[in-house]
BALOBA-1460 file (C-alpha; in Angstrom, 3 decimals):
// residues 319
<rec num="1" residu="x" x="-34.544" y="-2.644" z="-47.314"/>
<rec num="2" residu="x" x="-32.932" y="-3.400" z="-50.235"/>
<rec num="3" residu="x" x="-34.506" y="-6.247" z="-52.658"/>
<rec num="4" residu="x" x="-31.687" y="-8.990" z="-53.500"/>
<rec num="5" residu="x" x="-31.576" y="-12.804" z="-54.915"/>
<rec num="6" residu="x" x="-30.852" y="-14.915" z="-52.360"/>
<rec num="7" residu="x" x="-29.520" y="-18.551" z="-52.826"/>
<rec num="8" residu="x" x="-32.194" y="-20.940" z="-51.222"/>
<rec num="9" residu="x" x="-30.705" y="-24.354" z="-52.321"/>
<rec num="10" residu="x" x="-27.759" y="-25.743" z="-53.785"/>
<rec num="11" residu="x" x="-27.331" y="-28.964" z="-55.866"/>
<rec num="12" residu="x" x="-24.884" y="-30.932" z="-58.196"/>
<rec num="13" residu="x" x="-24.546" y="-33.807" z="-60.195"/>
<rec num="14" residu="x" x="-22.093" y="-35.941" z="-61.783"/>
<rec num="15" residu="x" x="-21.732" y="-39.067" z="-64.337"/>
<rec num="16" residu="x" x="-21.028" y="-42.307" z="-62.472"/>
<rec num="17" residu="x" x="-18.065" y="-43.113" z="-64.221"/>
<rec num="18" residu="x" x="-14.962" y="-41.760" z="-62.614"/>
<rec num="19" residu="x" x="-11.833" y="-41.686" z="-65.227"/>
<rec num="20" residu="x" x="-8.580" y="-41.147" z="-63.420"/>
<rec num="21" residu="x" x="-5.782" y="-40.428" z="-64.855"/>
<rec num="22" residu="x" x="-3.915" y="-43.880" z="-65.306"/>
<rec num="23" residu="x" x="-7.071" y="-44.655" z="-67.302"/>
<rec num="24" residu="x" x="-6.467" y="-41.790" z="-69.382"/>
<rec num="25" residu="x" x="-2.978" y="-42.618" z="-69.794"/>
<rec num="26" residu="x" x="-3.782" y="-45.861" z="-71.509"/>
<rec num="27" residu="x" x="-5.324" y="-44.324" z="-74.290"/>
<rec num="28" residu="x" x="-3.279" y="-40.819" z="-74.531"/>
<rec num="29" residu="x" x="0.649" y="-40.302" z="-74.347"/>
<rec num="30" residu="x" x="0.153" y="-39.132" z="-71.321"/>
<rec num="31" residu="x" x="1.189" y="-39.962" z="-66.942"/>
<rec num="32" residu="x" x="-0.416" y="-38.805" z="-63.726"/>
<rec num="33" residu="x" x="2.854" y="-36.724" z="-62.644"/>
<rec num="34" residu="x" x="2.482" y="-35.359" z="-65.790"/>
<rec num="35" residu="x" x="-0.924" y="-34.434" z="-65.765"/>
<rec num="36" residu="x" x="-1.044" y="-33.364" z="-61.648"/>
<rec num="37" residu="x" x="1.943" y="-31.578" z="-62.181"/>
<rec num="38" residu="x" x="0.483" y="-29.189" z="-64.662"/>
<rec num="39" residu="x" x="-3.050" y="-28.981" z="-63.838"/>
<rec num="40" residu="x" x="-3.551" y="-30.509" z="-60.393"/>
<rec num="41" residu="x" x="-6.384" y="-32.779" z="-61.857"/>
<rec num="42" residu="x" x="-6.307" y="-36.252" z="-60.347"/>
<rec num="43" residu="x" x="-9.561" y="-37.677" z="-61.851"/>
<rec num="44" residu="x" x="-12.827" y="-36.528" z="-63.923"/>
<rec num="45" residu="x" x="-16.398" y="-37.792" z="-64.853"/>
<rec num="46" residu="x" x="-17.199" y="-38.960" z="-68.102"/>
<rec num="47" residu="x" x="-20.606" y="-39.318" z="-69.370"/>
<rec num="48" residu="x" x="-22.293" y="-42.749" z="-70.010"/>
<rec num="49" residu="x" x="-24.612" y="-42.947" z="-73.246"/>
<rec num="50" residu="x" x="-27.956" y="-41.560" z="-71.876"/>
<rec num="51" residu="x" x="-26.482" y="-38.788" z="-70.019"/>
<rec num="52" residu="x" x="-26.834" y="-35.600" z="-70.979"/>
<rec num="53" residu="x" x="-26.296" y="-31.802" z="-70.280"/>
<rec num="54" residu="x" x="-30.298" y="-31.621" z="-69.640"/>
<rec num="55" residu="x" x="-30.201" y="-34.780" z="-67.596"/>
<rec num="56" residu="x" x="-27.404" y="-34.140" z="-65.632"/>
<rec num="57" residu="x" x="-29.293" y="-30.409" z="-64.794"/>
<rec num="58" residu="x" x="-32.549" y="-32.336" z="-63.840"/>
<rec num="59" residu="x" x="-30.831" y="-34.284" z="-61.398"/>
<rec num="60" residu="x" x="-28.527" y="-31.359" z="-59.998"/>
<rec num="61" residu="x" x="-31.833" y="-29.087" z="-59.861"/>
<rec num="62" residu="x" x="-33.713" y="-32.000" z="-57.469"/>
<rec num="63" residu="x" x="-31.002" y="-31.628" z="-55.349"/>
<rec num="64" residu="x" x="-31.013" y="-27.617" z="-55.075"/>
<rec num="65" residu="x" x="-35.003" y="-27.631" z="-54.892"/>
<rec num="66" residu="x" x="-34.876" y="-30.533" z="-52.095"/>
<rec num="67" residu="x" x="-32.172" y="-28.367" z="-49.909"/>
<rec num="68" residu="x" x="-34.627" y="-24.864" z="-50.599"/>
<rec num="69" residu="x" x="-37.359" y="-27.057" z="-49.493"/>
<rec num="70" residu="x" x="-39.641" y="-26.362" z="-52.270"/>
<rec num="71" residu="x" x="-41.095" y="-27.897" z="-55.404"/>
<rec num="72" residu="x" x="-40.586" y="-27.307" z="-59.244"/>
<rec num="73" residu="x" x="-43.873" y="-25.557" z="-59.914"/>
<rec num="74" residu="x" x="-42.301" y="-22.901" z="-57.241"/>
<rec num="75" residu="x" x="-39.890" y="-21.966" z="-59.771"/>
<rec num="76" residu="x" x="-40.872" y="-19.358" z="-62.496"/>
<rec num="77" residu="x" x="-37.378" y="-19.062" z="-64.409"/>
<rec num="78" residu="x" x="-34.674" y="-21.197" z="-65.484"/>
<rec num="79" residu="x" x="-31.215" y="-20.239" z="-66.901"/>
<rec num="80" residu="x" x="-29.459" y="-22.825" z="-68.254"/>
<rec num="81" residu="x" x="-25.736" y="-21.619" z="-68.673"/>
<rec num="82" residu="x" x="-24.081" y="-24.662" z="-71.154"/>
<rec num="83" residu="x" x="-21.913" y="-24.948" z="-74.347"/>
<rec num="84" residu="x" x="-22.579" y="-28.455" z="-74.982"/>
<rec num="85" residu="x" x="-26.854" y="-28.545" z="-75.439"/>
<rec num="86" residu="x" x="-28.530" y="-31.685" z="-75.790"/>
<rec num="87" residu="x" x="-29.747" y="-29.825" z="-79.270"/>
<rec num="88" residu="x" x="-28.837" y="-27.148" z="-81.531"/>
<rec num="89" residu="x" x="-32.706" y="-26.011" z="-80.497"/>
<rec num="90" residu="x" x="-34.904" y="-25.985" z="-78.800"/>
<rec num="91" residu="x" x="-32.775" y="-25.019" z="-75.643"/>
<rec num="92" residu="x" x="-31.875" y="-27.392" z="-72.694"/>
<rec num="93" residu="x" x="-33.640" y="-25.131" z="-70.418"/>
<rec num="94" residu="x" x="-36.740" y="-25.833" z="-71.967"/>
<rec num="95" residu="x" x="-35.837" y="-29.473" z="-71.441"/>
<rec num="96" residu="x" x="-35.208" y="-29.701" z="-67.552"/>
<rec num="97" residu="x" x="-38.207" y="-27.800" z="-67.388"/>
<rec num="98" residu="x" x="-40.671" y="-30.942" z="-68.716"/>
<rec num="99" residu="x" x="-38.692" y="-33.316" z="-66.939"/>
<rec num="100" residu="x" x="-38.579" y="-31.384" z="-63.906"/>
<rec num="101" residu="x" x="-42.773" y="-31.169" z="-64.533"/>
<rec num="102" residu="x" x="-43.044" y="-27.397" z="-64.681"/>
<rec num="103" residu="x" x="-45.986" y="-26.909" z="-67.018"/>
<rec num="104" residu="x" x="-45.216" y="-22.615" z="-67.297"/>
<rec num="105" residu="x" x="-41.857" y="-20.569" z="-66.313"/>
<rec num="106" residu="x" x="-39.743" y="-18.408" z="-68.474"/>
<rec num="107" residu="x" x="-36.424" y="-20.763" z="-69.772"/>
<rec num="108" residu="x" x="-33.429" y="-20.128" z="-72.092"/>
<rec num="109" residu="x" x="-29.930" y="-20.902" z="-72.380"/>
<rec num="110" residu="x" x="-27.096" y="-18.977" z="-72.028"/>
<rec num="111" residu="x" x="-23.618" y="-19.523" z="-74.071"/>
<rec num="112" residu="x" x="-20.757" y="-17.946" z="-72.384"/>
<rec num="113" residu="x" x="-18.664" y="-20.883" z="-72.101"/>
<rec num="114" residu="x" x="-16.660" y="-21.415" z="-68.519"/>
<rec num="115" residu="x" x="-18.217" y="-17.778" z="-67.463"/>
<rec num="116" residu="x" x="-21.823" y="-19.301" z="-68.379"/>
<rec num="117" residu="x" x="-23.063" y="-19.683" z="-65.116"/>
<rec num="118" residu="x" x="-21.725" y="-15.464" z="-63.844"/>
<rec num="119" residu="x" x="-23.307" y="-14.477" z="-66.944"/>
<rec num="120" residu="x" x="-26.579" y="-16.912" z="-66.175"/>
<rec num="121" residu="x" x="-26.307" y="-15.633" z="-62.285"/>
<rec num="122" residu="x" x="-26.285" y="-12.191" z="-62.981"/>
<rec num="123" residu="x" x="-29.448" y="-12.325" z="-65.936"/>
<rec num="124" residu="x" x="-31.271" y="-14.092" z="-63.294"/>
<rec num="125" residu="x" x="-30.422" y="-11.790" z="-60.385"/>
<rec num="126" residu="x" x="-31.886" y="-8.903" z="-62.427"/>
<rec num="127" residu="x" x="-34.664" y="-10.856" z="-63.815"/>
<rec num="128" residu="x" x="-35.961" y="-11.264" z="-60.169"/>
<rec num="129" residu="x" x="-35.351" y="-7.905" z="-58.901"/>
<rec num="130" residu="x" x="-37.150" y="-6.553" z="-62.046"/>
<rec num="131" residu="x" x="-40.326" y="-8.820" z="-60.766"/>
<rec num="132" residu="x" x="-40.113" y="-11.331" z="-63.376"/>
<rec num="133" residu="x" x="-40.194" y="-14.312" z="-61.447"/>
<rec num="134" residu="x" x="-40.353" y="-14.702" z="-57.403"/>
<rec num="135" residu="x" x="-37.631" y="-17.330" z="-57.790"/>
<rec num="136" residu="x" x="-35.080" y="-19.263" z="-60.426"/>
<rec num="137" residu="x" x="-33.529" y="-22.011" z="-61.341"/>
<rec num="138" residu="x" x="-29.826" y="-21.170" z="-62.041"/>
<rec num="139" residu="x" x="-27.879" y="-24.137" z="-63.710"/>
<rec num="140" residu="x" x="-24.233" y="-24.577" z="-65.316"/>
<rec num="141" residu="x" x="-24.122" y="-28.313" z="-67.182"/>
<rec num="142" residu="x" x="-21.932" y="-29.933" z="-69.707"/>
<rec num="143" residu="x" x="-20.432" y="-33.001" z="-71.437"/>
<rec num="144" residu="x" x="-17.462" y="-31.827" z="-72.997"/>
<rec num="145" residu="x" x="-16.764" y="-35.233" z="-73.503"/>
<rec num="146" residu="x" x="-18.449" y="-35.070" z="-76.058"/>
<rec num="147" residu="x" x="-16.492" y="-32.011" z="-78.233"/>
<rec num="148" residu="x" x="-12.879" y="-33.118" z="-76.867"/>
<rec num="149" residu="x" x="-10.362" y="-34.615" z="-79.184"/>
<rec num="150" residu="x" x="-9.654" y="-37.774" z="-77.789"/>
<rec num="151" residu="x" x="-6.116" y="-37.827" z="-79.245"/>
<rec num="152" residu="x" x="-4.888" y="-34.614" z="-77.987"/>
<rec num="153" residu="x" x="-3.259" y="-35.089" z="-74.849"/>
<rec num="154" residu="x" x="-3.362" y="-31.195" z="-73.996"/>
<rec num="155" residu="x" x="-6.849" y="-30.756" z="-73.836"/>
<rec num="156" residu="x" x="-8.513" y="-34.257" z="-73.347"/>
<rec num="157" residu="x" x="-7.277" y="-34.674" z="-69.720"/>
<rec num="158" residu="x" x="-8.431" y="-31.239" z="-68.672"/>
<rec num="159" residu="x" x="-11.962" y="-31.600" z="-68.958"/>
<rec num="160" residu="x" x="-14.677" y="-33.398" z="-67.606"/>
<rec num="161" residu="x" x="-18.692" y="-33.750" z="-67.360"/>
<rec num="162" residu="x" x="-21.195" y="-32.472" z="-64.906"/>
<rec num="163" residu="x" x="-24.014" y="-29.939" z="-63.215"/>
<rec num="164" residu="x" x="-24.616" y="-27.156" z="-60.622"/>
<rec num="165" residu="x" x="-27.611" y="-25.277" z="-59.873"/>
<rec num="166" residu="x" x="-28.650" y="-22.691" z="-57.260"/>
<rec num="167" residu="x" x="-32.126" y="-21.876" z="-56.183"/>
<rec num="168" residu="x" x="-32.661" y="-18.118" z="-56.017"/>
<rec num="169" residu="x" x="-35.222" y="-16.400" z="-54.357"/>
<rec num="170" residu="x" x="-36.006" y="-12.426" z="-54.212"/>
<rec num="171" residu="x" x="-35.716" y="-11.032" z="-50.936"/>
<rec num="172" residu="x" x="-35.457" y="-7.628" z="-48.853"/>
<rec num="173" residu="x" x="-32.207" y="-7.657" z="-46.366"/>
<rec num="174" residu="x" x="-28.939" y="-8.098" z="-46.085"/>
<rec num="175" residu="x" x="-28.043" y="-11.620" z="-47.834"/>
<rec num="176" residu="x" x="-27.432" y="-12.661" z="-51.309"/>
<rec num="177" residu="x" x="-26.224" y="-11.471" z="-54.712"/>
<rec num="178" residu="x" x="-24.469" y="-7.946" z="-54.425"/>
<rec num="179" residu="x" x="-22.896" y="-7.416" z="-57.439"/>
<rec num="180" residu="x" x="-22.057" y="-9.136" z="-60.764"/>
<rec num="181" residu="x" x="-18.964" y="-8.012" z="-63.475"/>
<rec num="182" residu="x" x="-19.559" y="-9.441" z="-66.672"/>
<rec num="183" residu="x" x="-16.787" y="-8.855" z="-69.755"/>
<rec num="184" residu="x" x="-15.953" y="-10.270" z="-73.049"/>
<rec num="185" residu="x" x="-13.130" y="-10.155" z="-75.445"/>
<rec num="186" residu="x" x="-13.676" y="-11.424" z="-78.821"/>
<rec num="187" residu="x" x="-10.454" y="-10.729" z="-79.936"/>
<rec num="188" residu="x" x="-8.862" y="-14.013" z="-78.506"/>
<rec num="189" residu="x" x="-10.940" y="-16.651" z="-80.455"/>
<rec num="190" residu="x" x="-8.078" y="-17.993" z="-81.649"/>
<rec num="191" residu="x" x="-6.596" y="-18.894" z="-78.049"/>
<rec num="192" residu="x" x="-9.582" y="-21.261" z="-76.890"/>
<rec num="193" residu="x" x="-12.649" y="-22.226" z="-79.223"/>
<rec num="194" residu="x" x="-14.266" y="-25.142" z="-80.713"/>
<rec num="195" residu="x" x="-13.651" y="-25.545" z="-84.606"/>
<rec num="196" residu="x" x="-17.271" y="-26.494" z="-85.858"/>
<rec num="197" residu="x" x="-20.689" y="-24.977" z="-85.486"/>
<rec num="198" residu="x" x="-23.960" y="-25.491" z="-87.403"/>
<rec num="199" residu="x" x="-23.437" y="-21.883" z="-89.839"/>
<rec num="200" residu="x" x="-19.915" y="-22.801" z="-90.634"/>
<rec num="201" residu="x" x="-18.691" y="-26.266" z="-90.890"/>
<rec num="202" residu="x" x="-22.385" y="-27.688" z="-90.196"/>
<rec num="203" residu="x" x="-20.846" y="-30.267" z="-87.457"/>
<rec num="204" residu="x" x="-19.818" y="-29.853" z="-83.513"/>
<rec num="205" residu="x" x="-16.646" y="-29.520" z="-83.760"/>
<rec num="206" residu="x" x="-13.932" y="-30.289" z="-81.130"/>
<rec num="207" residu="x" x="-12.171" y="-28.214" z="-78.279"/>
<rec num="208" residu="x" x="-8.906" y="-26.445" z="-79.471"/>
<rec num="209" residu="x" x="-6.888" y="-24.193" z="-76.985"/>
<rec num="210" residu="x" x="-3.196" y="-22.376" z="-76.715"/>
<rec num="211" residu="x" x="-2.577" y="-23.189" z="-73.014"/>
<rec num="212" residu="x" x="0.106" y="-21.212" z="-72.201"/>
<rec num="213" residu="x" x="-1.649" y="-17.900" z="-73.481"/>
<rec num="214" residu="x" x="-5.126" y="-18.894" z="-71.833"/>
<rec num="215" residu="x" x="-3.134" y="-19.669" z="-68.847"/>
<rec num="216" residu="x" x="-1.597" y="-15.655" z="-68.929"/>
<rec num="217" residu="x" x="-4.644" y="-14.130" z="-69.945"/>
<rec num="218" residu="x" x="-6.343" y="-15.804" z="-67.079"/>
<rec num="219" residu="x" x="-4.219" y="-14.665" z="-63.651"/>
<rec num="220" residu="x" x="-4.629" y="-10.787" z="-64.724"/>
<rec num="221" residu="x" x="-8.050" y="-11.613" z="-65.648"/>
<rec num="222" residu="x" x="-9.524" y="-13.004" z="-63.040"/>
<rec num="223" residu="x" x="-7.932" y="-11.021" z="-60.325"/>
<rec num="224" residu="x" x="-8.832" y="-7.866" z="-61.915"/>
<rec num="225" residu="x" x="-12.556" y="-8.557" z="-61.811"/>
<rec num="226" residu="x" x="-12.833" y="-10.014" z="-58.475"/>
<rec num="227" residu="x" x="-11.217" y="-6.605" z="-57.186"/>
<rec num="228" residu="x" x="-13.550" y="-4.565" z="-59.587"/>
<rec num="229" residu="x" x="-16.306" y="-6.648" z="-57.880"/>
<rec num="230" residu="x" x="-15.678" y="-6.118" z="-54.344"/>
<rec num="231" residu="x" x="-14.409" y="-2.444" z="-55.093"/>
<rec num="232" residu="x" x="-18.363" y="-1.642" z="-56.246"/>
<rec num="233" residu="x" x="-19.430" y="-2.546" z="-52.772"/>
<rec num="234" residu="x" x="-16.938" y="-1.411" z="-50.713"/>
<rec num="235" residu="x" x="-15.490" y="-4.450" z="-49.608"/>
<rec num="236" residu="x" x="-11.520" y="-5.566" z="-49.896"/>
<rec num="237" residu="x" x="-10.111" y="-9.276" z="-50.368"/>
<rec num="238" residu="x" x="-9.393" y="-9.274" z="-46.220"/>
<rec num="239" residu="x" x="-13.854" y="-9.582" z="-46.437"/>
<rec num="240" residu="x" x="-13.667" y="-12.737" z="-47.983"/>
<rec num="241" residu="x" x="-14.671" y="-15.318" z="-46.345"/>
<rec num="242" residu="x" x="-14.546" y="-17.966" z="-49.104"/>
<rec num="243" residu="x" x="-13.668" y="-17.547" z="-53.225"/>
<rec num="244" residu="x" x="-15.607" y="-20.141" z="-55.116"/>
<rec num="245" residu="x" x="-13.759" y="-20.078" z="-58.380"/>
<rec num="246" residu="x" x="-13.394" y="-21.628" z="-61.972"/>
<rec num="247" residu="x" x="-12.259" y="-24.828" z="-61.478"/>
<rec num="248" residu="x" x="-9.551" y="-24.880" z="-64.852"/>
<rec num="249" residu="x" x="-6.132" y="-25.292" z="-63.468"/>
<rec num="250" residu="x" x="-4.852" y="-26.120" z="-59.752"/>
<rec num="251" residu="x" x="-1.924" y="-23.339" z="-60.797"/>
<rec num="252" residu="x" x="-4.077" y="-20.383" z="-61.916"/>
<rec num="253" residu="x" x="-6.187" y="-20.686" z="-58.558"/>
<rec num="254" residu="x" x="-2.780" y="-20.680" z="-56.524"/>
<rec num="255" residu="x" x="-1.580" y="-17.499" z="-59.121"/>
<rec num="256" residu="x" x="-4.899" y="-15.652" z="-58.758"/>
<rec num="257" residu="x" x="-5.388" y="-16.451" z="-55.107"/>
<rec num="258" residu="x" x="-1.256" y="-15.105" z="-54.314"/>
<rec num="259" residu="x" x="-2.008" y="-12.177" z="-56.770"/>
<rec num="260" residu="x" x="-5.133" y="-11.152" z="-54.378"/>
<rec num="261" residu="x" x="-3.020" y="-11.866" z="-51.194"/>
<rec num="262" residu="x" x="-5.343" y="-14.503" z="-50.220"/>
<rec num="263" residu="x" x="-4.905" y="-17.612" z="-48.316"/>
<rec num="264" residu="x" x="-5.560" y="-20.613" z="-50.323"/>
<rec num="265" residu="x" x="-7.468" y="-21.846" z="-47.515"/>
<rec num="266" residu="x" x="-10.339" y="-19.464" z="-48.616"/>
<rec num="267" residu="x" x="-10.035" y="-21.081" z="-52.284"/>
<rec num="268" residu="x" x="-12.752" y="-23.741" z="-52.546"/>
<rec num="269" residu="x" x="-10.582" y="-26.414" z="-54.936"/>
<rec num="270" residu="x" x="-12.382" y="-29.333" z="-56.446"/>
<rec num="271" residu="x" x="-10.550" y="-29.245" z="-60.120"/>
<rec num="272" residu="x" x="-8.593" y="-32.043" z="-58.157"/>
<rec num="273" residu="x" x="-11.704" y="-34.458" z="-58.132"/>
<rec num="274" residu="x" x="-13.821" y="-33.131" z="-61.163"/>
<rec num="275" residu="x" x="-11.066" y="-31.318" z="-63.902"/>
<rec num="276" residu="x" x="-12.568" y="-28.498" z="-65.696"/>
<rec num="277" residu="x" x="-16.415" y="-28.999" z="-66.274"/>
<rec num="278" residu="x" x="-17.137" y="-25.111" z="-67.973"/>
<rec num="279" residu="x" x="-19.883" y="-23.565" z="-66.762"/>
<rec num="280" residu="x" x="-20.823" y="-26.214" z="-64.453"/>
<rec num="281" residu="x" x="-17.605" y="-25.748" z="-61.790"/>
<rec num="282" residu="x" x="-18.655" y="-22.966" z="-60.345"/>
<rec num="283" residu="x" x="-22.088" y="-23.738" z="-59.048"/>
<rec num="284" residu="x" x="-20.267" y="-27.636" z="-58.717"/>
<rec num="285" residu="x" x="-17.690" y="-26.441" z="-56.003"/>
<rec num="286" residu="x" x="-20.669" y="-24.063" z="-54.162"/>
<rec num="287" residu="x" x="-22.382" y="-27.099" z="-53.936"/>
<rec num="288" residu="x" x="-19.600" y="-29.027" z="-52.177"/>
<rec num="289" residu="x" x="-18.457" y="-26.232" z="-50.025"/>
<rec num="290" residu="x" x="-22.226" y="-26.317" z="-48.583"/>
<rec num="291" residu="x" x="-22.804" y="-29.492" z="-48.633"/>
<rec num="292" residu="x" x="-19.595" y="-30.237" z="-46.124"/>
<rec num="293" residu="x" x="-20.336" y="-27.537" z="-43.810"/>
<rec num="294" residu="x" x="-17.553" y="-24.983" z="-44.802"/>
<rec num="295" residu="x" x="-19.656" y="-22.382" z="-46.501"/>
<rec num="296" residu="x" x="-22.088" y="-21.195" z="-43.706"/>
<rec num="297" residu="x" x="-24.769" y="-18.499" z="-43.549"/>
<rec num="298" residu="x" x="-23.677" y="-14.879" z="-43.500"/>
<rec num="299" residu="x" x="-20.371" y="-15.627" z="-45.254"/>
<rec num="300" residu="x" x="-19.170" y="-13.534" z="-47.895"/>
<rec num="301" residu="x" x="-18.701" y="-15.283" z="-51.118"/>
<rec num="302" residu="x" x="-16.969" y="-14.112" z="-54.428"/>
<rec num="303" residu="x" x="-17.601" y="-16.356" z="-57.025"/>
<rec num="304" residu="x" x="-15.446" y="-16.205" z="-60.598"/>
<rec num="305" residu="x" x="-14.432" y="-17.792" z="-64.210"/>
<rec num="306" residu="x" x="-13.118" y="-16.883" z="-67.170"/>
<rec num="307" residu="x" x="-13.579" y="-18.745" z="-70.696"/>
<rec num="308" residu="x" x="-13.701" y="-18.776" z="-74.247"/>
<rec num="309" residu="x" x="-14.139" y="-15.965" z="-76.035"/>
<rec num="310" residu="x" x="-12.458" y="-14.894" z="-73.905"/>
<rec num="311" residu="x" x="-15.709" y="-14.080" z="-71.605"/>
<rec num="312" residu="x" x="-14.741" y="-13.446" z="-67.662"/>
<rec num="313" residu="x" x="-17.225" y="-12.208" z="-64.525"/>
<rec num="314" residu="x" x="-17.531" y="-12.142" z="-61.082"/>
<rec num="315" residu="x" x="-20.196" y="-11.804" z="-58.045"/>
<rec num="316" residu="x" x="-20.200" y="-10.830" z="-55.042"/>
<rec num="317" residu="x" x="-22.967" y="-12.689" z="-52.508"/>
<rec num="318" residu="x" x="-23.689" y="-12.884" z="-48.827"/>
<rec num="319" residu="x" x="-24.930" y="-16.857" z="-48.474"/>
């Protein structure tokens, strides 16, 4: 039998203020037809002063641990996918790791932007088949409240705060993680970046993007890899039982999902509910597809994202 991670648990969180977009319209030029029109976003979470990337994990990793029916010190890894950390250093990981009480386990960060969590899936994946751990904590979290330019109506209303985070455990059979496609493109840092960082300006910085290009780059993107995925195990799009994608843009789901010839019934959406919340929407809409009974065990999943850098991945799992 072949050795795979399997997800155990699922679990999300999200700041308790809900911004919709009349809100945001008060303090941007900005209207809800405007904004649903061209994105599909109806609301987002902000986060309150106290909330953070690692606090928001914490709370989304009680969750996943609850529904794998096991305890922190059962974990031996975390990977904490984020580009908003509570700190320059040490890394969040290490962070939900004391508040989640784990006195030992290997934990880092990883920095790949809206791909973060594929790129924190896949490390983990090989971490536990190479024996490293018996099972892992895999997180996406941000506040990218907190590097958005409150004054720019083309980014602001796009984004929005929260956490995902799978339990994976290393198993012989047939279930869980198949493959993983990771790539990266740094020749497009100009098309979605943030303009600060501690070796160059020595401050955060704030979120700049060229929609329209990200928007292109994204369709052939993103339905590239999920073919290339399912293509290394022999499977076609007619397999799929559910895509669990990036949750950006409402119109590059529909785009990617007609470019695969997929239903959009097999498109978990929640971009509607949350905007774009970087590497946390993937594991965010997983979460929600389990937790309402639509994602069931057995079911083929293809999880996908694509972000700055541009970085873009997919997997293939059996849940």
């Amino acid at each position: 039998m072949t050795l795979r991670s399997v997800v155990k648990g699922t679990g999300s969180a999200l700041p308790s203020r809900r911004v919709d977009n009349a809100e945001l319209a008060e303090m941007v030029e900005t209207s809800d037809e405007w904004i649903v029109e061209r994105t599909g976003i109806r609301s987002r979470h902000i986060a309150a002063d106290g909330e953070t990337t690692a606090t928001l994990a914490v709370e989304a990793c009680r969750k996943a641990l609850e529904s794998a029916g096991l305890q922190p010190d059962d974990i031996g890894l975390i990977v904490l996918a984020t580009a908003t950390p509570d700190q320059t250093f040490p890394s969040s990981a290490t962070k939900v790791q004391a508040l989640l009480g784990i006195r030992d386990c290997i934990a880092f960060d990883v920095h790949a932007v809206c791909t973060g969590f594929l790129y924190a899936l896949s490390i983990a994946d090989a971490m536990l088949r190479g024996g490293n751990a018996k099972r892992a904590l895999v997180i996406g979290s941000e506040t990218f409240s907190r590097i958005l330019d409150w004054e720019d109506r083309t980014t602001c209303v796009l984004f929005g705060d929260g956490a995902g985070a799978v339990v994976l455990e290393a198993e012989e059979g047939e279930r869980g993680i198949l493959s993983t496609k990771l790539h990266a493109d740094g020749r497009h840092n100009g098309l979605l970046f943030v303009d600060g960082g501690p070796s160059t300006t020595g401050t955060v910085g704030k979120l700049r993007m060229k929609g329209r290009e990200v928007f292109r780059h994204a369709v052939v993107n993103l339905a590239d890899v999920l073919s290339e995925v399912l293509s290394e195990v022999g499977l076609t799009s007619s397999d799929i039982d559910w895509v669990v994608p990036h949750q950006a843009n409402a119109r590059i789901l529909d785009a990617t999902a007609k470019k695969l010839g997929l239903p959009p019934e097999k498109v978990i959406v929640t971009v509607d509910r949350h905007a774009n919340t970087s590497a946390a929407s993937v594991p965010l809409a997983l979460d929600v597809a389990v937790r309402d009974g639509r994602v069931k065990p057995g079911d083929l999943l293809v999880l996908e994202a694509m972000g700055g850098g541009f970085t873009w991945g997919a997997a293939a799992l059996r849940y």
